[in-house]
C-alpha positions as CSV (number, residue, x, y, z in Angstrom):
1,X,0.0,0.0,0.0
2,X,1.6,3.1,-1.1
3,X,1.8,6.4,1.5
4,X,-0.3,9.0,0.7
5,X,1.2,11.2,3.4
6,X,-0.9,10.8,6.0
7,X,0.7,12.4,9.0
8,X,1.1,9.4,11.9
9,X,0.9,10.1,15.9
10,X,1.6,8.6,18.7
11,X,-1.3,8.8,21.3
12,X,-0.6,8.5,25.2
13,X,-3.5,7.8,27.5
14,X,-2.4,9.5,30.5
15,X,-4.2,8.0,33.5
16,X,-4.9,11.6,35.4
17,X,-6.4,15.1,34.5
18,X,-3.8,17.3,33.0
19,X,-4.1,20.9,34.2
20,X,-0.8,21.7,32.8
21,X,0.8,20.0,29.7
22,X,4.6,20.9,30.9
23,X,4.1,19.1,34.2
24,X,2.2,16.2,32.6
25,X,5.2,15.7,29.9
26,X,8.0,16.2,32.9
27,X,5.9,13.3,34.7
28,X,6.8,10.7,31.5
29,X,10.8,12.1,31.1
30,X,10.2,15.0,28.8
31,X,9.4,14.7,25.4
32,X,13.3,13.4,24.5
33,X,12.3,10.4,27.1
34,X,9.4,9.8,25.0
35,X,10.5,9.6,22.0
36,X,13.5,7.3,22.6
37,X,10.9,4.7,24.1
38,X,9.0,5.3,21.2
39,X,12.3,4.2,18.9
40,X,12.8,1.2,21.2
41,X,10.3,-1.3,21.2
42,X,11.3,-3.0,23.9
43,X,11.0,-0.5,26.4
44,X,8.0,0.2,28.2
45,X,7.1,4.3,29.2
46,X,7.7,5.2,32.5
47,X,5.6,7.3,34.2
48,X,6.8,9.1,37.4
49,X,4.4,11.0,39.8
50,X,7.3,12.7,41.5
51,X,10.0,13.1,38.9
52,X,12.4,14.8,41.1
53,X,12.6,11.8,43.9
54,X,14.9,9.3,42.7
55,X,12.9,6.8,44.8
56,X,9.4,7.3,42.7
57,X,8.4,3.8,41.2
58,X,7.3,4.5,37.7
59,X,4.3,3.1,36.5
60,X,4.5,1.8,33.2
61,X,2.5,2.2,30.0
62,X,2.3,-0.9,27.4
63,X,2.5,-0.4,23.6
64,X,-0.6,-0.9,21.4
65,X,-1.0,-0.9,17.4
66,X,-4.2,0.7,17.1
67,X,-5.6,2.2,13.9
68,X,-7.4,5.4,15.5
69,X,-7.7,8.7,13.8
70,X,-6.8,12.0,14.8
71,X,-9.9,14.8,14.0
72,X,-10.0,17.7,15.0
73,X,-13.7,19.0,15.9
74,X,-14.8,23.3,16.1
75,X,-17.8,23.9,17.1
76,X,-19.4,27.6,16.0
77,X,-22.4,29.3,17.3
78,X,-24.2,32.0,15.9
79,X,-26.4,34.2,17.9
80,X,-29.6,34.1,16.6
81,X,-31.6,37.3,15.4
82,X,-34.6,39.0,16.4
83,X,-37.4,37.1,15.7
84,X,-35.3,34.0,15.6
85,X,-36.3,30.8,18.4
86,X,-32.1,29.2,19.4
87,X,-29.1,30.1,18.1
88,X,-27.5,27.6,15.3
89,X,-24.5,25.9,16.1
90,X,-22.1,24.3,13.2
91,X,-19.7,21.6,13.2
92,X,-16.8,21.9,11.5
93,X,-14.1,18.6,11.5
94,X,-10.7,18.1,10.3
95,X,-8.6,14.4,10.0
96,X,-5.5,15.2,10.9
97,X,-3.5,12.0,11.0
98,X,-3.4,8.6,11.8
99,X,-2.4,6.9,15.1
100,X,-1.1,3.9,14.9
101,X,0.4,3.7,18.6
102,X,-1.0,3.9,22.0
103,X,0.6,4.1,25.1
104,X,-1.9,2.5,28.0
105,X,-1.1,2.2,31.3
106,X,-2.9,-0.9,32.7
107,X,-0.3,-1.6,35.4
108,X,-0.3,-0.4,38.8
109,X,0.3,2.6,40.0
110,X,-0.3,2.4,43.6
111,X,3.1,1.0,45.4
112,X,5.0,3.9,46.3
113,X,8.4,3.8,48.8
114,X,9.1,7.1,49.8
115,X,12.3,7.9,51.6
116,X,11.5,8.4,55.4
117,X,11.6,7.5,58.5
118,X,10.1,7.6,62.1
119,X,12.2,9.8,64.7
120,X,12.6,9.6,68.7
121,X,9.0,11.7,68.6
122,X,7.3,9.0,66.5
123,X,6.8,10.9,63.1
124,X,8.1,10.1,60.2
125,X,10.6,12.9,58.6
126,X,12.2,12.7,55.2
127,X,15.9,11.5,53.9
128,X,16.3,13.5,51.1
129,X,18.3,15.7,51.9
130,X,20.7,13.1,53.7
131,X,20.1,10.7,50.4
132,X,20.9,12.9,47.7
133,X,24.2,15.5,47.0
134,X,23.6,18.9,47.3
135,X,24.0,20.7,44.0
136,X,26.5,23.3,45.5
137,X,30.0,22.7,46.3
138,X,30.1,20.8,49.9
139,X,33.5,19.6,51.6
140,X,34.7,16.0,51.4
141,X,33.7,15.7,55.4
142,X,29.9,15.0,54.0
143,X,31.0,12.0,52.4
144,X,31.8,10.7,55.5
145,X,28.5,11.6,57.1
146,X,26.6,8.2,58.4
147,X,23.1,8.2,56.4
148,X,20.7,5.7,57.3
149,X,20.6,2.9,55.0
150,X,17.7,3.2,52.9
151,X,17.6,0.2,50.1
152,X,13.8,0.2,48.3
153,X,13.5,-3.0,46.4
154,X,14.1,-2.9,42.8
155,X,10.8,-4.8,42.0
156,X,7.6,-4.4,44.2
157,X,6.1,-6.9,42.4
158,X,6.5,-9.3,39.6
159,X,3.5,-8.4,37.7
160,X,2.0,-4.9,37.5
161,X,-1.1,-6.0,36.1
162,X,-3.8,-6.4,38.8
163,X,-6.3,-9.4,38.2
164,X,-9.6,-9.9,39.9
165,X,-10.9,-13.2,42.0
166,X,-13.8,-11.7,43.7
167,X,-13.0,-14.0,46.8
168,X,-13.8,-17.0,44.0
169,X,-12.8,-20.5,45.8
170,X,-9.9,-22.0,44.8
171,X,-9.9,-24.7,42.4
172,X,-10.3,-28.5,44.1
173,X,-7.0,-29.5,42.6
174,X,-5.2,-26.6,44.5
175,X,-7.2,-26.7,47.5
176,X,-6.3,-30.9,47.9
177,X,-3.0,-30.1,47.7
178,X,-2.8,-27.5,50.3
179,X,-4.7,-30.0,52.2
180,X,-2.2,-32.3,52.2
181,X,1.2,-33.0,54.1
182,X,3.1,-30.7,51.2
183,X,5.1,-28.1,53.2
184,X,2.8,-24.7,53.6
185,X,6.0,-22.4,53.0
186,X,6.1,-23.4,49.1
187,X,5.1,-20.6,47.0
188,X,4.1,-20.2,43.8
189,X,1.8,-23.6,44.3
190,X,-0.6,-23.9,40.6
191,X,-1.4,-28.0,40.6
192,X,-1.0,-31.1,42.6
193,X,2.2,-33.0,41.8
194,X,2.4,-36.0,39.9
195,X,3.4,-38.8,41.4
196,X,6.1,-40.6,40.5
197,X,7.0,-42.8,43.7
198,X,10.3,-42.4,43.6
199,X,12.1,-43.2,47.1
200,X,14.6,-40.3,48.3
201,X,16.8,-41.5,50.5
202,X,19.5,-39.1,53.4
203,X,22.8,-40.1,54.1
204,X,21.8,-40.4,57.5
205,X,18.4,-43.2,57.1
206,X,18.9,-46.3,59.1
207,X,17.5,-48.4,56.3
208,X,17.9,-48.3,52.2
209,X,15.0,-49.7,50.1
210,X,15.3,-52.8,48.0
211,X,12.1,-53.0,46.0
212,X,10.0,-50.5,44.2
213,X,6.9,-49.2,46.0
214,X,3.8,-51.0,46.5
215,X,1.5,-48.8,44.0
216,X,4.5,-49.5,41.5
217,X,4.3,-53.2,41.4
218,X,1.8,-53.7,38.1
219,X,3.7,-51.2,36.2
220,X,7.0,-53.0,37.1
221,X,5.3,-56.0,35.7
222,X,4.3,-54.0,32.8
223,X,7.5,-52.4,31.7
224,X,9.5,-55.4,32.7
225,X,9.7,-57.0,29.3
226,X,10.8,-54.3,27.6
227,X,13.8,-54.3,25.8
228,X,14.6,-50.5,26.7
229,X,13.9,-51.6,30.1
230,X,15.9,-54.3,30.0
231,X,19.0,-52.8,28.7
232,X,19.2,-50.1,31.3
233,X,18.2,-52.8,33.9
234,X,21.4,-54.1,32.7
235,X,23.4,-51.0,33.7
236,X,22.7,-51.3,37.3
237,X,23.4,-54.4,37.7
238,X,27.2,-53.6,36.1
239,X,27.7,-50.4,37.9
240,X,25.2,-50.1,40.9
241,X,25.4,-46.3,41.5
242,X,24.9,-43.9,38.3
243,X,24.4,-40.7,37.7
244,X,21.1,-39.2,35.2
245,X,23.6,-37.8,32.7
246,X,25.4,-41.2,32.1
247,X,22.6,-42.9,32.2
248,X,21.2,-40.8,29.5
249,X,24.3,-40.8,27.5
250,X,25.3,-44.7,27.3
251,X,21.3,-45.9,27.5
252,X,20.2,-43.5,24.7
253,X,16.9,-43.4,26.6
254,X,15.0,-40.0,26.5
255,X,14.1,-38.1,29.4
256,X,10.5,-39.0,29.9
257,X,11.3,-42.8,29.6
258,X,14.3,-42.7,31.8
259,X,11.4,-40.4,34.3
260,X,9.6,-43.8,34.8
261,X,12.1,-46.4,34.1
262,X,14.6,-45.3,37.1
263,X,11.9,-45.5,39.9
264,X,11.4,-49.5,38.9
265,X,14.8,-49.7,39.6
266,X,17.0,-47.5,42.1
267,X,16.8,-45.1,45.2
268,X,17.7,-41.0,44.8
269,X,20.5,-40.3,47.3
270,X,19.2,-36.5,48.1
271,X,22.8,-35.8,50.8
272,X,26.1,-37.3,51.6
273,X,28.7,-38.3,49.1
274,X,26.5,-40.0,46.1
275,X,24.1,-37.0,46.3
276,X,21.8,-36.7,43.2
277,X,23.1,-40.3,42.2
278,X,20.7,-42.9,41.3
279,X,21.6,-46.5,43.1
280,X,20.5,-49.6,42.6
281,X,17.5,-51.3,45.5
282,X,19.3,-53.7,48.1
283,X,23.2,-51.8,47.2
284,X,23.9,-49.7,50.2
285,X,27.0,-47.4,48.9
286,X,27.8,-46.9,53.2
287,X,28.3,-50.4,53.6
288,X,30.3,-51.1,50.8
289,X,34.0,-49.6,50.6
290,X,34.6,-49.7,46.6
291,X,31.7,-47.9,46.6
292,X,34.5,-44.9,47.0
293,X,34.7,-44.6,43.1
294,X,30.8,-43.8,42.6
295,X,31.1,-41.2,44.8
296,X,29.9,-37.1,43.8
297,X,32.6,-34.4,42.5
298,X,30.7,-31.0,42.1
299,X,33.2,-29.1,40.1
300,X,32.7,-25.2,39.8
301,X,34.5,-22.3,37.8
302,X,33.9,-19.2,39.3
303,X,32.4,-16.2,37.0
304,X,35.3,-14.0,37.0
305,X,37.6,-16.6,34.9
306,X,37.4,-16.7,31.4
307,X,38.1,-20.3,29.7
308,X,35.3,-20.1,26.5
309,X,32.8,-22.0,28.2
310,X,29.3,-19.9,28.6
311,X,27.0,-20.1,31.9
312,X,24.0,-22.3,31.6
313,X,22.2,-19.6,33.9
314,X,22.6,-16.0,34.3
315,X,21.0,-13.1,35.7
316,X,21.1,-10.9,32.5
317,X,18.1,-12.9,31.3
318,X,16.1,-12.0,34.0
319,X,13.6,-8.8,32.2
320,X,13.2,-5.5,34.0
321,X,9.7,-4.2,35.0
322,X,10.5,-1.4,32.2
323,X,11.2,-3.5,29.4
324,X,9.4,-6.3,27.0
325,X,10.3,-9.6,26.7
326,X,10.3,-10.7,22.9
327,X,9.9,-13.9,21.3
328,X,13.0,-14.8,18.9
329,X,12.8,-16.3,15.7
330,X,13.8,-19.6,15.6
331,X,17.0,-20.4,13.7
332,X,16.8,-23.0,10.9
333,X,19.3,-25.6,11.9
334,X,20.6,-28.5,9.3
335,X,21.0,-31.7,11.2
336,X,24.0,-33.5,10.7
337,X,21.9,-36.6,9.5
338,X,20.8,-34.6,6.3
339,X,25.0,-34.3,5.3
340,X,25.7,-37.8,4.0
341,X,27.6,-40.1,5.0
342,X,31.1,-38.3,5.0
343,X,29.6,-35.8,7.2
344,X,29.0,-38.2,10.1
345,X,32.0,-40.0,9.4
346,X,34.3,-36.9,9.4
347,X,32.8,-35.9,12.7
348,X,31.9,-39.0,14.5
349,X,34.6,-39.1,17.0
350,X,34.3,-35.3,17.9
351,X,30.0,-35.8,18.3
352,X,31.4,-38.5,20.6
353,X,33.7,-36.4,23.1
354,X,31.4,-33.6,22.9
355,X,28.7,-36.2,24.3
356,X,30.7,-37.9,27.1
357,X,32.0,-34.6,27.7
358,X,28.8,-34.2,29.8
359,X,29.6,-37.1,32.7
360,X,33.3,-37.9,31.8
361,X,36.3,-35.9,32.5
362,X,39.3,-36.2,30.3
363,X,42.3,-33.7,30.1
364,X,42.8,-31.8,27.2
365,X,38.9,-31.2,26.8
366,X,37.0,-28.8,27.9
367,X,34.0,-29.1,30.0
368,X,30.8,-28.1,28.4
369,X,29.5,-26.1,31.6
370,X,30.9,-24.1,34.1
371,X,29.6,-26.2,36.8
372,X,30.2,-30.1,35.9
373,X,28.7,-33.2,38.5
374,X,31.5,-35.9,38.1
375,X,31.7,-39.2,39.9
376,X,35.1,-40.1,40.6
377,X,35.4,-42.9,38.3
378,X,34.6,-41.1,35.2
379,X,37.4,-38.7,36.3
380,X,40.2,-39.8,33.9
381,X,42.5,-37.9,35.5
382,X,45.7,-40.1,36.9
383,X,45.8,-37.5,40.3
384,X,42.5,-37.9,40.9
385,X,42.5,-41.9,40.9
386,X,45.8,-42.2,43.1
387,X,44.2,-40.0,45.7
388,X,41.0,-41.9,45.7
389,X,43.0,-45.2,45.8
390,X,45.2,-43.6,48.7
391,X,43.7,-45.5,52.0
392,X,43.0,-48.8,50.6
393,X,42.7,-50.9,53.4
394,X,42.9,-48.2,55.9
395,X,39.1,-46.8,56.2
396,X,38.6,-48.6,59.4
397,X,35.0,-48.8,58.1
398,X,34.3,-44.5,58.7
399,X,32.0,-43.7,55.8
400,X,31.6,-39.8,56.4
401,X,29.2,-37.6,55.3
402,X,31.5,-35.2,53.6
403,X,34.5,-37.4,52.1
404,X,32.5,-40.8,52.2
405,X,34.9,-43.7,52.0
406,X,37.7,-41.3,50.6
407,X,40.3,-39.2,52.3
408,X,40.0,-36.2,54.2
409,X,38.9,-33.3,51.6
410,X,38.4,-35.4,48.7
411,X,36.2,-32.5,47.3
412,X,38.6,-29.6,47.6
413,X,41.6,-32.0,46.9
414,X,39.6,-32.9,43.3
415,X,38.4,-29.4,42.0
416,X,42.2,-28.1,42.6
417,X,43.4,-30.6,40.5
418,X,40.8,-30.5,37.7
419,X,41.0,-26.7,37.8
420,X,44.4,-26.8,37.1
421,X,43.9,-29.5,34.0
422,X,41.2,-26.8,32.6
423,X,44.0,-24.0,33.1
424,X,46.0,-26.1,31.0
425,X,43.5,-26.8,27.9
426,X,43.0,-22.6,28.1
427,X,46.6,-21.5,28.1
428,X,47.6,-19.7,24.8
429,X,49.8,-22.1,22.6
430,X,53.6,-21.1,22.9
431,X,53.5,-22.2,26.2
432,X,53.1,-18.6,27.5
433,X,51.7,-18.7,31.3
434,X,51.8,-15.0,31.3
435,X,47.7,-15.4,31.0
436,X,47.1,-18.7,32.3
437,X,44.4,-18.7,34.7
438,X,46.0,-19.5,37.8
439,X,44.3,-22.8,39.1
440,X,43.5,-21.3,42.7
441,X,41.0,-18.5,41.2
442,X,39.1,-20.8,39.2
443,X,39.0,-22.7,42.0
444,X,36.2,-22.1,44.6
445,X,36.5,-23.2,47.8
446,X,34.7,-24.4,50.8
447,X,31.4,-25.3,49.7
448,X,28.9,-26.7,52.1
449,X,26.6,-29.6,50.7
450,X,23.8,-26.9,50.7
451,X,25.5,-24.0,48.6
452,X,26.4,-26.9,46.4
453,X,22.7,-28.0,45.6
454,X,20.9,-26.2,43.0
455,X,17.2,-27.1,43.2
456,X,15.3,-27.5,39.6
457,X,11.9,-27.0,39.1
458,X,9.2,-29.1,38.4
459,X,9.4,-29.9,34.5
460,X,6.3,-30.9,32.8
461,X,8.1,-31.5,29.4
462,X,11.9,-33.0,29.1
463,X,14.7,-31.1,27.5
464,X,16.8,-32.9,25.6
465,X,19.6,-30.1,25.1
466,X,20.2,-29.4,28.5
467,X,22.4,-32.0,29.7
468,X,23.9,-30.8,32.7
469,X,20.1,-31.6,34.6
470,X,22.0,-34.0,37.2
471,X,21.6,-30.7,40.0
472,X,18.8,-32.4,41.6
473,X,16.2,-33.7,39.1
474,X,14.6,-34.7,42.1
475,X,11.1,-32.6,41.9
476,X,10.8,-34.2,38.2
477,X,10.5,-37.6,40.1
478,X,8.4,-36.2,43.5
């Protein structure tokens, strides 16, 4: 459709009575503010009912494609003349442009902070003049002033837009859950939890489980005779303790199979030193002392080195009350499978490492995420093996909560060594150490069992690209 020239506006419904159009444009930033949000789609337009305070929460108006015009409307009267009855009024109207872009502020508006507080007579008196620097010249003694610490939160809330109940009662599927025995401090509760009746197990229970639960017995009947059953049956009874990664890796089994299969079969250690490891019913890891080379590294670099390997999480994802999250469009990607034959052949044994990259640990390759889960024997790392193998014979049957059947500071003794193997694959070739990262910053030390756990959330649909899920796939299995 070709332009015409039809002039375009942009309207903004300002949720107040404007007495005075300069105060009304300082309230949204000035009319500069408002037209860089109006370049930026992904920015939402603030509106500040004190713009002076630094502490006023804005409210903040959506974008909307409309397709409203812009008339102008003049009304004329004529006094009538003798004899006449009414005066004749005329209408007189004008288009003068198109709008194709409304600003609409649905959100609320309400939750305010202001900067003061209560003094030794009980009223409330304000900080801004202890908050803020003065706009004259003042001496570098008010720097050292004490000013009472005064820290609004960034978000009041995470969703502005208000949404009415009417004191409806909740739906039966909620209100049987919060019925239950489920823990009244979880928030954020939407639908009872599936069960899976899998059997989580502390480091510190008397007793281990060596049969499924009662309620799973006809679907162990059930899946027993199948062949993908059968095969990652065959696992445990190789290797009794594994972890979900590995498992996923050598079975080839997808997520939501290996969700159902792994309940038939083994116990979730949630603590102690085969945490988040999967072991098979009637093995008891505390009991036995070769057990020491199933047992959990959690290997960490910390944010501040760089080695090429990107976080799986970060905070930079996380949208501001101010801006829009946008859907992206998805990437066409050519699957290896469509190349032929020399393709796959070519790039077979790379696919491979990059794959066992995810549970195994081999020197010279780089782990795929900052924070890896390892069990000690898929550490193929020489140091690592002779200090697990160090007190053969000599564990005087202490299994510890911490080190398990190993020495003393098996974790820390472990991540010093395999930090200094990742060091190695991210030195600069010609040997110069100049910019090596030094092995005892990417180390982090002193990490308790509950800094160490990172809780997931309950996933209704598996994700087959991210691999590093071992953290405690626990609530997928609740």
């Amino acid at each position: 459709m070709e332009d015409i020239g039809v002039k375009k506006f942009v309207c903004v419904e300002y949720p107040g009575i404007v007495q005075n159009v300069d105060r009304m444009l300082k309230t949204l930033g000035g009319e500069k503010s408002i037209s860089k949000r109006f370049g930026d789609s992904s920015k939402r337009l603030e509106l500040r009912w004190r713009p002076e305070d630094l502490y006023s929460k804005p409210a903040c108006g959506d974008r909307f494609r409309t397709t409203n015009l812009l008339m102008r409307v003049r009304r004329r009267r004529r006094r009538c003349h003798e004899g006449a009855e009414k005066d004749t009024v005329e209408y007189h109207t004008e288009i003068l442009g198109v709008i194709d872009t409304t600003f609409r502020f649905n959100g609320q508006a309400d939750i305010q902070f202001l900067p003061m507080q209560r003094n030794t007579q009980g009223d409330y008196e304000s900080l801004t003049d202890k908050l803020y620097m003065p706009k004259k010249i003042v001496p570098r003694t008010w720097l050292d002033e004490k000013v009472p610490l005064f820290l609004p939160p960034i978000l009041f809330s995470r969703i502005d837009t208000p949404c009415d109940y009417n004191y409806r009662e909740q739906q039966a599927a909620i209100r049987n859950l919060l019925e239950s025995k489920v823990s009244k401090s979880l928030i954020g509760v939407v639908r009872k939890r599936r069960a899976q009746y899998t059997q989580f197990i502390k480091f510190s229970d008397p007793t281990l489980p060596t049969k499924p639960m009662q309620a799973l017995e006809e679907q162990f009947v059930k899946m027993s005779s199948e062949d993908d059953f059968i095969r990652l049956k065959k696992l445990f009874d190789e290797r009794p303790v594994w972890s979900r990664n590995a498992l996923l890796e050598i079975s080839t089994l997808s997520s939501v199979k290996l969700k159902f299969y792994l309940p038939l079969i083994a116990y979730y250690f949630t603590a102690g030193p085969w945490r988040s490891m999967w072991t098979r019913f009637g093995y008891d890891p505390r009991n036995e002392t070769e057990a020491k080379q199933y047992q959990l590294v959690d290997f960490r670099i910390k944010q501040g080195v760089q080695i090429g390997i990107e976080s799986k999480r970060t905070a930079l994802n996380y949208s501001m009350h101010n801006t829009v999250v946008k859907t992206r469009n998805q990437t066409p990607v050519i699957q290896k499978a469509m190349l032929g034959d020399a393709s796959q052949t070519s790039n077979q044994t790379d696919t491979h490492e990059s794959r066992e990259s995810v549970y195994v640990f081999k020197p010279g390759i780089k782990p795929p995420y900052r924070q890896m889960f390892y069990q000690i024997c898929d550490i193929h790392v020489p140091e690592v093996q002779e200090l697990m193998t160090s007190n053969d014979g000599q564990e005087n049957g202490i299994c510890s909560e911490k080190d398990g059947w190993c020495v003393e500071d098996i974790q820390d003794r472990c991540r010093r060594i395999l930090s200094k193997y990742v060091s190695e694959v991210n030195q600069p070739p010609g040997g110069d150490t100049a910019n090596t990262t030094d092995p005892s910053v990417a180390y982090q030390p002193e990490l308790s069992d509950k800094d160490e756990d990172e809780e997931e959330g309950d996933v209704d649909q598996a994700d087959e690209d991210d691999d590093n899920e071992i953290t405690t796939e626990m609530f997928d299995f609740v």
